[in-house]
Residue frames relative to the residue before (quaternion, step in Angstrom):
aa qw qx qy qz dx dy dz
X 1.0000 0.0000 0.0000 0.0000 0.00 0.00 0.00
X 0.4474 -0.6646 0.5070 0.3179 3.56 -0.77 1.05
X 0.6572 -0.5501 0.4594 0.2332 3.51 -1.43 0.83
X 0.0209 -0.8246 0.5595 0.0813 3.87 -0.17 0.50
X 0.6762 -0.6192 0.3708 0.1483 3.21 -1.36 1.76
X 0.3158 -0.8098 0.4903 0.0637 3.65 -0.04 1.35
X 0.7182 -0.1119 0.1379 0.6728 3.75 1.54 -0.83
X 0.2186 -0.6740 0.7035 -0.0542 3.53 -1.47 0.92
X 0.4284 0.5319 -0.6535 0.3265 3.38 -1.17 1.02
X 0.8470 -0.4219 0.3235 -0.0028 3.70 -1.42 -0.75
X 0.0736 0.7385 -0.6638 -0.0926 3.69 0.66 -0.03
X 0.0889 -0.7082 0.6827 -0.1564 2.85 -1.67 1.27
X 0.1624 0.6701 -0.7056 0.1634 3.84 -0.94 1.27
X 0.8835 -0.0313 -0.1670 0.4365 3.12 -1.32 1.23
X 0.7492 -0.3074 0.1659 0.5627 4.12 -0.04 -0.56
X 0.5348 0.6544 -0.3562 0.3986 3.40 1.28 0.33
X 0.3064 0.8064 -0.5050 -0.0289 3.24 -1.31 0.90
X 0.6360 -0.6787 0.3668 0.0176 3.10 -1.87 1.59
X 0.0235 0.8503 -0.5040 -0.1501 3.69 0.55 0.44
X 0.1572 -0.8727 0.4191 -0.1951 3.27 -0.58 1.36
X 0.0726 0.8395 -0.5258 -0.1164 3.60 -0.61 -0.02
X 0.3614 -0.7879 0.4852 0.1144 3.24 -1.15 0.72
X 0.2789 -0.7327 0.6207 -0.0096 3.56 -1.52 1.68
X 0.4123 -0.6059 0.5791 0.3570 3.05 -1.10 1.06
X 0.5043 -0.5667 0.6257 0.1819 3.47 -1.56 1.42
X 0.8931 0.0524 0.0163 0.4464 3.94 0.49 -0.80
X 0.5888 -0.6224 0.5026 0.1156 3.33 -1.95 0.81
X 0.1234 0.6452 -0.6734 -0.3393 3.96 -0.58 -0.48
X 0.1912 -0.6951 0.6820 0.1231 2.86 -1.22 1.06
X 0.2991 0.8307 -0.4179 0.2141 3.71 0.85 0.74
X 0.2946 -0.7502 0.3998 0.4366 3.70 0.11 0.44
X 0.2744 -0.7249 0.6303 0.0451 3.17 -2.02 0.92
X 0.1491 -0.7405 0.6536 0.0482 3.74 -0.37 1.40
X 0.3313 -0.6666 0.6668 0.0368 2.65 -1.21 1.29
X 0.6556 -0.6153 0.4371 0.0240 3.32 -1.79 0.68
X 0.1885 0.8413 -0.4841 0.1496 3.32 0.91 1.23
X 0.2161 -0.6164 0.6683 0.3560 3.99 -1.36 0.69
X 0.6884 -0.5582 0.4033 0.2278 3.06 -1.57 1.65
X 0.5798 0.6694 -0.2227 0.4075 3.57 1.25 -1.31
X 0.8110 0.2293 -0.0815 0.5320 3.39 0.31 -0.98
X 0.1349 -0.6969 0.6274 0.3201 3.34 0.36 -1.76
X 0.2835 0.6376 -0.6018 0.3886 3.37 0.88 1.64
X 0.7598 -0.4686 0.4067 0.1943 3.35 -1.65 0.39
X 0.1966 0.8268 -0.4947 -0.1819 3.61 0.16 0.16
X 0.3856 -0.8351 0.3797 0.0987 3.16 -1.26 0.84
X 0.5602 -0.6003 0.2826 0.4959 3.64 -0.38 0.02
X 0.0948 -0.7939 0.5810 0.1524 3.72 -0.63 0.63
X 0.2794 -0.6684 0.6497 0.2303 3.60 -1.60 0.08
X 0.1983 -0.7523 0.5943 -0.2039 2.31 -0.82 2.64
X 0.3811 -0.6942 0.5615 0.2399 3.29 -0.91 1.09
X 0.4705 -0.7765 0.3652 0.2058 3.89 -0.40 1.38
X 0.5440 0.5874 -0.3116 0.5117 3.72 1.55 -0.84
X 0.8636 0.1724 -0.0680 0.4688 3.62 0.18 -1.45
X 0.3276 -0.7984 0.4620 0.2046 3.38 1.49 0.00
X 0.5010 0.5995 -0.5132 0.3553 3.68 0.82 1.19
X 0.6793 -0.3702 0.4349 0.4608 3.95 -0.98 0.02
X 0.2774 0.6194 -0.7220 -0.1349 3.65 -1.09 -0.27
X 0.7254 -0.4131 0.5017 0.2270 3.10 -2.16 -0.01
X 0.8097 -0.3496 0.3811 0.2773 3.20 -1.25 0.73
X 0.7369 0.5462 -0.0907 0.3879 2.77 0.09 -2.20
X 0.6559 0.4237 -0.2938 0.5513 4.17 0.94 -1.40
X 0.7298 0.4984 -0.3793 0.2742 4.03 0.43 -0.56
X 0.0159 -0.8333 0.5494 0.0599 3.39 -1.03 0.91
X 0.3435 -0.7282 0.4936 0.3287 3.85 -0.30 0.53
X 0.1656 -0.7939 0.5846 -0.0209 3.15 -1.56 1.23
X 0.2024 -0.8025 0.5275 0.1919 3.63 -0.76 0.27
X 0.4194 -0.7910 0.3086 0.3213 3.78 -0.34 0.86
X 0.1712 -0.7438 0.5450 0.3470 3.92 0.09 0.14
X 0.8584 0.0169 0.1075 0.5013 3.77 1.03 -1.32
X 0.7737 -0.2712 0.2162 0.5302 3.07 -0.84 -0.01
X 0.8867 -0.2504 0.0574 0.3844 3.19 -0.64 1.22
X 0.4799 0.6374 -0.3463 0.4935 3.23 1.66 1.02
X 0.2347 -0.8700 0.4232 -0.0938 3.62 -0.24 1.40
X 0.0868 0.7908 -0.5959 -0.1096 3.71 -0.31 0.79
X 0.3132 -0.7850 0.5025 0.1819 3.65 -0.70 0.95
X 0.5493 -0.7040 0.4491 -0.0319 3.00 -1.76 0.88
X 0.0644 0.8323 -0.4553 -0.3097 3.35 -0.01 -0.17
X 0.6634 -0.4777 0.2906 0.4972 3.78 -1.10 -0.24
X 0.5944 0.4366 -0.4520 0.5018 3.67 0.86 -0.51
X 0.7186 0.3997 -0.4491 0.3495 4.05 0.30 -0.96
X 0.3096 0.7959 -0.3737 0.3619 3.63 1.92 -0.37
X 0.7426 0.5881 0.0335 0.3187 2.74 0.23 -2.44
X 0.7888 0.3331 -0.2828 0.4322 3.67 0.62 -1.34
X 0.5769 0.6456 -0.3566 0.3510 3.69 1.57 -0.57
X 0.5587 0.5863 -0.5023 0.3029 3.96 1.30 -0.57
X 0.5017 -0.6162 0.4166 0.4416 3.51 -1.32 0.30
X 0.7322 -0.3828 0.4014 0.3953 3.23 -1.28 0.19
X 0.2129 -0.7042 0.6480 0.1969 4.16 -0.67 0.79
X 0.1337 -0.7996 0.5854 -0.0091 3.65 -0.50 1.38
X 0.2499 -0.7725 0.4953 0.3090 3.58 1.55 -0.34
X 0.5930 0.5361 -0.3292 0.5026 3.97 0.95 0.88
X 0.3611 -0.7838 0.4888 0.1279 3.41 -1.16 1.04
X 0.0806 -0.9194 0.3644 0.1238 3.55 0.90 0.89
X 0.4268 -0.7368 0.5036 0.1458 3.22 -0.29 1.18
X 0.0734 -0.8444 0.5207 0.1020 3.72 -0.01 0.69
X 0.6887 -0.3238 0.0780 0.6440 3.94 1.23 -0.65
X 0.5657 -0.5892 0.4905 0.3039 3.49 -1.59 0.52
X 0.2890 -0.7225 0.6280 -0.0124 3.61 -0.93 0.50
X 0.3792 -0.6021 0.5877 0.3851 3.55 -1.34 0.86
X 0.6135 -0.6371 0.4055 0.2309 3.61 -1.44 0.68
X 0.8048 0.2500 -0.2131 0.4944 3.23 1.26 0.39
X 0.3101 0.7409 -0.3659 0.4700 2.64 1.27 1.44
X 0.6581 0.4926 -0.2929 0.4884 3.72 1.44 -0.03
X 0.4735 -0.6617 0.4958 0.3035 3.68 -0.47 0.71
X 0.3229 -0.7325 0.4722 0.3690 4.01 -0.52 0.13
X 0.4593 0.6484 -0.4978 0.3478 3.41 1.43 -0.14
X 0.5973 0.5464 -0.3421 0.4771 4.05 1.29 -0.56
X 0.6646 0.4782 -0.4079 0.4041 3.81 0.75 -0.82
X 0.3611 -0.7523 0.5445 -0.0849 3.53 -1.05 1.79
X 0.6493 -0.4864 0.2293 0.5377 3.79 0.55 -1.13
X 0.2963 -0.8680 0.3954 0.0499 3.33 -1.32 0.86
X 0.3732 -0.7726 0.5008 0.1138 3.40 -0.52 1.32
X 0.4210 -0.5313 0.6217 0.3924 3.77 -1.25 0.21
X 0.1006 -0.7319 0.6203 0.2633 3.37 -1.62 0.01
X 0.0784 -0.8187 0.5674 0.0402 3.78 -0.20 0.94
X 0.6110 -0.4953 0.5733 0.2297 3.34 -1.18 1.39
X 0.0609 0.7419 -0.6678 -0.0017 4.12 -1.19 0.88
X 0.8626 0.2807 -0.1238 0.4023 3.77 -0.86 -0.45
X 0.5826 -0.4490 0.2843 0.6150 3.98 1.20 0.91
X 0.3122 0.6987 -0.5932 0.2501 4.06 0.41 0.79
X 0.4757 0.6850 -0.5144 0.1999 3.60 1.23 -0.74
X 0.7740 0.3670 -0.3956 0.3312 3.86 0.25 -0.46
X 0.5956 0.4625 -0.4159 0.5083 3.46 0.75 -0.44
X 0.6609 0.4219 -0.4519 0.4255 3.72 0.26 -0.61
X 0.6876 0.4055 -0.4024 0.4481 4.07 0.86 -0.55
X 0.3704 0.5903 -0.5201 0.4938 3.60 1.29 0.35
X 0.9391 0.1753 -0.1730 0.2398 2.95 0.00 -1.08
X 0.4979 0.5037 -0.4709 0.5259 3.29 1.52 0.48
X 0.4247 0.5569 -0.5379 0.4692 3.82 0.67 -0.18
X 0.8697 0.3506 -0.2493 0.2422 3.41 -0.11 -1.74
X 0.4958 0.6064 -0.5250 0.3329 3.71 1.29 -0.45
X 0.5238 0.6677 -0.3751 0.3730 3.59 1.54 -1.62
X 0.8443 0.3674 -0.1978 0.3362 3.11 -0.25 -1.28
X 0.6843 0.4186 -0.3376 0.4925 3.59 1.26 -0.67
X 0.4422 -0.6470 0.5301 0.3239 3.84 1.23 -0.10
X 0.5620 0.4451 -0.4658 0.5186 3.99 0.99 0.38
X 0.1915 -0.7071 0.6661 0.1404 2.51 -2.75 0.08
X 0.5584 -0.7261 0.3461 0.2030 3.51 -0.87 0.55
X 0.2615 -0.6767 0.6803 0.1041 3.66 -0.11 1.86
X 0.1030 0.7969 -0.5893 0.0844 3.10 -1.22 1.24
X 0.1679 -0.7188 0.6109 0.2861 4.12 -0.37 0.15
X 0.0458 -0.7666 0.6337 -0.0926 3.78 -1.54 0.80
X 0.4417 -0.7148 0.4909 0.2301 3.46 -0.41 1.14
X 0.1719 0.7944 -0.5772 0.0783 3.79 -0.19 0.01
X 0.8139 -0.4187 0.0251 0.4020 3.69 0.22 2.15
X 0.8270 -0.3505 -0.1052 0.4268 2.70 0.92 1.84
X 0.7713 0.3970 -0.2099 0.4509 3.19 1.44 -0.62
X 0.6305 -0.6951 0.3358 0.0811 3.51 -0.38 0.77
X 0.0787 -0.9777 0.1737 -0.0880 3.45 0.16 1.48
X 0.0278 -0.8508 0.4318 0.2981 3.81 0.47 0.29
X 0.1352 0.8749 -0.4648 0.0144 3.61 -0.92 0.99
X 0.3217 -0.6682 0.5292 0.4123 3.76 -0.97 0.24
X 0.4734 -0.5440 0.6771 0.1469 2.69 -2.21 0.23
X 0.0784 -0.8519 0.5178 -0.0008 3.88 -0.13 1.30
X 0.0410 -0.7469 0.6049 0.2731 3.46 -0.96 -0.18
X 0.0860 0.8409 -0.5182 0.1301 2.98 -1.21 1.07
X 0.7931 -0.1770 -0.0906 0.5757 3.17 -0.17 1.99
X 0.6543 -0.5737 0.0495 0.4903 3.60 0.11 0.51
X 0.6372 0.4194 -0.5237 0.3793 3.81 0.37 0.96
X 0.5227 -0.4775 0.6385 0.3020 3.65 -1.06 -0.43
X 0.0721 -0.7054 0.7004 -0.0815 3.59 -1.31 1.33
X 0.2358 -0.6754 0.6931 0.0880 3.63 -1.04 1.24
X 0.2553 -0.7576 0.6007 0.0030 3.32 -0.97 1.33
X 0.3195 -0.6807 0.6361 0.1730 3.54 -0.11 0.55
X 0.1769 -0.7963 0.5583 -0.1512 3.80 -0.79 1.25
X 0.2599 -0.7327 0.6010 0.1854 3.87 -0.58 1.64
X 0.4086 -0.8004 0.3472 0.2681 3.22 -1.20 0.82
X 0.7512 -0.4980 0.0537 0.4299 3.46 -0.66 0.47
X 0.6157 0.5702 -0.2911 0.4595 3.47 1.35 -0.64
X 0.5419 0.5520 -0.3136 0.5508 3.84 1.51 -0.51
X 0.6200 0.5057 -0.4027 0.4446 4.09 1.15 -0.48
X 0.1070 -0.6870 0.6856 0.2156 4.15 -0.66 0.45
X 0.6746 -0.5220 0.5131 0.0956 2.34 -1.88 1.42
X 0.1110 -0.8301 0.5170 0.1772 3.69 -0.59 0.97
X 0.1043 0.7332 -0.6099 0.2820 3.81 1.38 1.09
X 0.8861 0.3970 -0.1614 0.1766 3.57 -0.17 -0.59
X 0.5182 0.5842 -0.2936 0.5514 2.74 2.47 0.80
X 0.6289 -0.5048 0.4058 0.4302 3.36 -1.26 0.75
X 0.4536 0.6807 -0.5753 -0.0050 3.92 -0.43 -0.16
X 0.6817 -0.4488 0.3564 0.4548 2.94 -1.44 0.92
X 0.5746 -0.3804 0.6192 0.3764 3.75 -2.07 -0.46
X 0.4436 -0.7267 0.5221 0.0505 3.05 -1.28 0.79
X 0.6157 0.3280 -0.3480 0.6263 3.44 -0.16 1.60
X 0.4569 -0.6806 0.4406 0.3660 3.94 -0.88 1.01
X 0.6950 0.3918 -0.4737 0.3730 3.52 0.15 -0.47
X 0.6117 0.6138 -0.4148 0.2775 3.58 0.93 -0.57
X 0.7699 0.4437 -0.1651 0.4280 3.06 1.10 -1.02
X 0.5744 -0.6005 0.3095 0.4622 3.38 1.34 0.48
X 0.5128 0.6618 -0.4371 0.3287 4.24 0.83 0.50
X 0.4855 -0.7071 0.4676 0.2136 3.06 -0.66 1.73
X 0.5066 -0.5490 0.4721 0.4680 3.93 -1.48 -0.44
X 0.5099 0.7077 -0.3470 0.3446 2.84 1.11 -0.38
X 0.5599 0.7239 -0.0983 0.3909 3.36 1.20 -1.28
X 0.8450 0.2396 -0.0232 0.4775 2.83 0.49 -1.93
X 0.3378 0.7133 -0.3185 0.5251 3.33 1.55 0.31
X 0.6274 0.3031 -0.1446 0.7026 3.63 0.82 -1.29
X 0.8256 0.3067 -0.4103 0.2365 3.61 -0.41 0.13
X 0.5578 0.3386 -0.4344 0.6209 3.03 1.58 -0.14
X 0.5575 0.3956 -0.6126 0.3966 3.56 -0.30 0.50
X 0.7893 0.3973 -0.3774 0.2769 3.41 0.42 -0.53
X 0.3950 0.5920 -0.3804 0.5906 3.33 1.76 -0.33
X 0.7232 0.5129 -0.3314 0.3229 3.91 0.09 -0.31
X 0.6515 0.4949 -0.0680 0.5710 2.76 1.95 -0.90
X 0.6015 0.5751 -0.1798 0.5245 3.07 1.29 0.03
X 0.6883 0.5571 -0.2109 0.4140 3.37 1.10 -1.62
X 0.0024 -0.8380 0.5398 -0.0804 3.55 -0.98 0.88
X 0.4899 -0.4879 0.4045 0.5986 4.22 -0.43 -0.14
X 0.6280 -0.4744 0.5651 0.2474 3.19 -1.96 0.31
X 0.0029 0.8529 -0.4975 0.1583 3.45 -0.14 1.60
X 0.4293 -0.8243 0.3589 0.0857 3.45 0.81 1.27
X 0.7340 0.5105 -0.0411 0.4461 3.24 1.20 -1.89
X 0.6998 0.3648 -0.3820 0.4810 3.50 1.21 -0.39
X 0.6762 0.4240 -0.3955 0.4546 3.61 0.41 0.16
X 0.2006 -0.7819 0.5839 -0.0860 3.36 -0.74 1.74
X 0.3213 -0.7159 0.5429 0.2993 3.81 -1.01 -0.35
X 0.1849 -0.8795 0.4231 0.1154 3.12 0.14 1.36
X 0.5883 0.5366 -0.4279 0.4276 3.54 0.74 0.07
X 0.6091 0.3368 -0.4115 0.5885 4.13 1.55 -0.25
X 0.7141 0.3796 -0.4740 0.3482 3.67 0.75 0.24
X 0.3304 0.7064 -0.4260 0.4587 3.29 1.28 0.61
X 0.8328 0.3465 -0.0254 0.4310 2.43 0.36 -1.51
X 0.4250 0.6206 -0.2754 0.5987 3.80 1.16 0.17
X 0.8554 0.2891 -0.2556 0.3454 3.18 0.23 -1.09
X 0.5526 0.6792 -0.2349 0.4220 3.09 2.10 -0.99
X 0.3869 0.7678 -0.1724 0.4807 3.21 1.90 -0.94
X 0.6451 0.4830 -0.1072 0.5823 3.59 0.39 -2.00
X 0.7345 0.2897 -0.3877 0.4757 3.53 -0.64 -1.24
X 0.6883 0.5437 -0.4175 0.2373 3.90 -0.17 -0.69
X 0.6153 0.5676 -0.2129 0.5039 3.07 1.55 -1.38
X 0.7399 0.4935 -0.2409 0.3885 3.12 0.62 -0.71
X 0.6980 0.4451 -0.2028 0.5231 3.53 1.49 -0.27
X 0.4818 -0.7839 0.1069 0.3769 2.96 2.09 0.42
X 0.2537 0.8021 -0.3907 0.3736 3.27 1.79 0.72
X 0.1920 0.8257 -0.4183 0.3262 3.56 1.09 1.51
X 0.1668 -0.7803 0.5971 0.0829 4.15 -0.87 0.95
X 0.1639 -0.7530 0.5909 0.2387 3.62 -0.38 0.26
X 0.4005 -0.7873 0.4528 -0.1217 3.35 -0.81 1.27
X 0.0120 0.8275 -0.5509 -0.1080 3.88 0.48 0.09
X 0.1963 -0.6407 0.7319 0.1234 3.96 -0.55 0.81
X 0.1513 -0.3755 0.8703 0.2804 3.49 -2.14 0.36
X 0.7787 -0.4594 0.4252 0.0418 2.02 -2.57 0.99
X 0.0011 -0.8005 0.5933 -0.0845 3.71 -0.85 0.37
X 0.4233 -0.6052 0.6741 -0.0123 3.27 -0.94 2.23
X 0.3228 -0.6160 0.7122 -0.0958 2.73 -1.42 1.70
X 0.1800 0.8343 -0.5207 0.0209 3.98 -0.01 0.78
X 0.3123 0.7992 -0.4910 -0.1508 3.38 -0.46 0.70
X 0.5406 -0.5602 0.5768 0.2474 3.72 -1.56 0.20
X 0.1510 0.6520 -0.7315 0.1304 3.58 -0.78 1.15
X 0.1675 -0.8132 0.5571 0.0187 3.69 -1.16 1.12
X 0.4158 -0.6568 0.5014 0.3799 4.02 -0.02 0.84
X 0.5274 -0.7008 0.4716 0.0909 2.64 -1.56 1.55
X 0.8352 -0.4520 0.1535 0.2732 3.37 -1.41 -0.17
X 0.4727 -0.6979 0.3821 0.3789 3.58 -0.45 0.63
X 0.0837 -0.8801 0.4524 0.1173 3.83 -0.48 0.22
X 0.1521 -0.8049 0.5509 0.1599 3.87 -0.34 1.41
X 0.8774 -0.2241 0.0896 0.4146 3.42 -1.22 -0.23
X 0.4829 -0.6480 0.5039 0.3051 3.78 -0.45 0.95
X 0.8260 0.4025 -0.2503 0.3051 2.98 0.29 -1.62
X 0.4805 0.6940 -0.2199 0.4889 3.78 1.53 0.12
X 0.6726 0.5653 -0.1039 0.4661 2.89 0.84 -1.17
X 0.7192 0.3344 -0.1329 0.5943 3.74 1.28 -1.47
X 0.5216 0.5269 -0.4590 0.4896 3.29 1.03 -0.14
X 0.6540 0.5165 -0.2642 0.4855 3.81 0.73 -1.26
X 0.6153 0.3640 -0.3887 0.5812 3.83 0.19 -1.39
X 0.7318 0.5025 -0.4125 0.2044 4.41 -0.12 -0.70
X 0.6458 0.5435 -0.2556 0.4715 3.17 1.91 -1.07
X 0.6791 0.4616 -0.2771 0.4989 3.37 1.13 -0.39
X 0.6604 -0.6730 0.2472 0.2231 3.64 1.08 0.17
X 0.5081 -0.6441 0.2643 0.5070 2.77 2.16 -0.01
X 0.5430 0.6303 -0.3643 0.4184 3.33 1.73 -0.43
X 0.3971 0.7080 -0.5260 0.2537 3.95 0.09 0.83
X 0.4370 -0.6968 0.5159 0.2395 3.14 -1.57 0.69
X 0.6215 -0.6172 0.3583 0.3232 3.20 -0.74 0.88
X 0.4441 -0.6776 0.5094 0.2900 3.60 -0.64 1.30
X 0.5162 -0.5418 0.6078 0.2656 3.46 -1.47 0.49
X 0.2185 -0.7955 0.5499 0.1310 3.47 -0.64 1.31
X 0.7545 -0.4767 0.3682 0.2605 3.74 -1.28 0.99
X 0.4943 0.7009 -0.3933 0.3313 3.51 1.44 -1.61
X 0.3666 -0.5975 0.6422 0.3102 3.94 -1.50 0.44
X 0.6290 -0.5339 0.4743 0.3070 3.63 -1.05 0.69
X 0.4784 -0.5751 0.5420 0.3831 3.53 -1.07 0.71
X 0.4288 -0.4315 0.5692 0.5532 4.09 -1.18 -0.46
X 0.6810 -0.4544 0.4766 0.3203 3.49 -1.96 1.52
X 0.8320 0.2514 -0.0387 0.4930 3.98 0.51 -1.05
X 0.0236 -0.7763 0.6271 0.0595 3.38 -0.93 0.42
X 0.5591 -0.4919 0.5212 0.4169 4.33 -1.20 0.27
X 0.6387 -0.5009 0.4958 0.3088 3.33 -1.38 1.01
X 0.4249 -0.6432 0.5431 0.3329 3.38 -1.31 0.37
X 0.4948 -0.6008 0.4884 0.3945 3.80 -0.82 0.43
X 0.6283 0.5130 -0.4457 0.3788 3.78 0.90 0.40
X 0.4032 0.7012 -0.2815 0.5163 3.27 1.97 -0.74
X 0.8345 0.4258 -0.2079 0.2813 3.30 0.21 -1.28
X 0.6864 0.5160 -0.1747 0.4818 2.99 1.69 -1.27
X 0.5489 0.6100 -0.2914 0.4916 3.27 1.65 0.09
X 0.4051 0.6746 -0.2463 0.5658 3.29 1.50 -0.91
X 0.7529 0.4383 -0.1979 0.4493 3.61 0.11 -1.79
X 0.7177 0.3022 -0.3839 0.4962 3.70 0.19 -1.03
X 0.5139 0.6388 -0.4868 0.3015 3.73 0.51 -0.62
X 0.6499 0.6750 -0.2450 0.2490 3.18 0.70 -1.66
């Protein structure tokens, strides 16, 4: 099944833009129990349960609050909600370039393909060539359904991958753990030592084989799955229906390259990203059916 375009808009540095779309880079292939009353073998769904009296309420009674203190709450409404999202520019603004080994992996969050759309293929191999060769990457912010994102720009093998990037205040500080000193002799490792571990690490080391590492607890559980079916231990289930809706907006127009880098050079590189052409995503989109089902087990 062809890959289907998750967002459409632009990467943009200095007077340049890349019309582009973006592919989800990954799958969970994790299992997902679903919620069945034993009685019937209906669906259960998440409800909004008031936690005190433990009864259902309505929509209509729920308001969203943010704590200030201890058990002190200043409410919100949806419009003061609403005016705080960032603007959806449908553009990956490139903000500065970075050596490529300069980001901690404890920051990398999730990663998207980035595929060249609307004749972008040569500028985009511009700019994946040039991160290569310069050894950098591109700190960038991207709207992605309303909510506002810090990511890099990677090359890798001959496309470009947006990483999606926690921000620095979401990283804990690892000051307040025991860890050894940094450097063998500090920490008290003979040569001897480190001798025997890097032999055994050598012995050990091998290529990155993706395929040999399985979850054995969803093939457990799969197979345990199989044998049942097969002995005809089967529920029939009725799902409601569920609209799949998405929003994809044509990407950026693109004028002469070689103009453009000439322009973003005379100015120093110091330029505000150009407003791209792209139609805004909608301010709101429908939970995702992983959201929800996430919601449920929470509950």
């Amino acid at each position: 099944m062809a890959s289907r375009a998750l967002w459409k808009g632009a990467i943009s540095f200095g007077l340049v833009h890349i019309p582009v779309a973006l592919h989800s880079a990954t799958s969970d292939s994790g299992l997902d129990f679903d919620w069945l009353d034993k009685r019937s073998m209906d669906p259960v769904g998440y409800k909004r349960i008031n936690k005190k009296t433990g009864k259902e309420i309505t929509r209509e009674n729920i308001v969203k609050g943010i704590e200030y203190e201890d058990g002190q709450y200043v409410v919100l409404t949806d419009e003061e909600i609403a005016a705080a999202y960032p603007r959806t520019t449908q553009t990956i603004e490139i903000e500065s370039f970075v050596s490529n080994a300069d980001i901690p992996f404890v920051y990398l969050e999730r990663p998207y393909y980035v595929a060249p759309i609307n004749k972008g293929k040569k500028v985009y191999a511009l700019l994946r060539d040039t991160l290569l060769q310069t050894q950098r990457v591109g700190i960038a912010r991207v709207v992605i359904q309303t909510r506002q994102h810090l990511a890099v720009l990677v090359p890798s093998g001959p496309g470009l991958i947006l990483n999606l990037l926690r921000w620095g205040a979401d990283i804990r500080s690892w000051e307040d753990l025991d860890l050894p000193p940094q450097g063998a002799k500090a920490a008290g490792l003979t040569d001897k030592e480190m001798a025997m571990a890097k032999q055994l690490v050598d012995d050990m080391t091998d290529k990155w084989k993706p395929e040999k590492f399985t979850d054995s607890f969803k093939d457990a559980i799969l197979a345990l799955v199989e044998k049942k079916a097969k002995e005809g231990k089967l529920e029939t289930v009725e799902q409601p229906e569920t609209d799949e809706t998405s929003g994809a907006s044509s990407g950026a127009k693109i004028i002469d390259l070689t103009e453009l880098l000439q322009r973003s050079l005379r100015k120093g590189g110091d330029v505000a990203p150009a407003k791209t052409k792209a139609k805004a995503a909608p301010a709101r989109k429908a939970a995702a059916k992983s959201t929800a089902r996430a919601q449920k087990r929470a509950a």
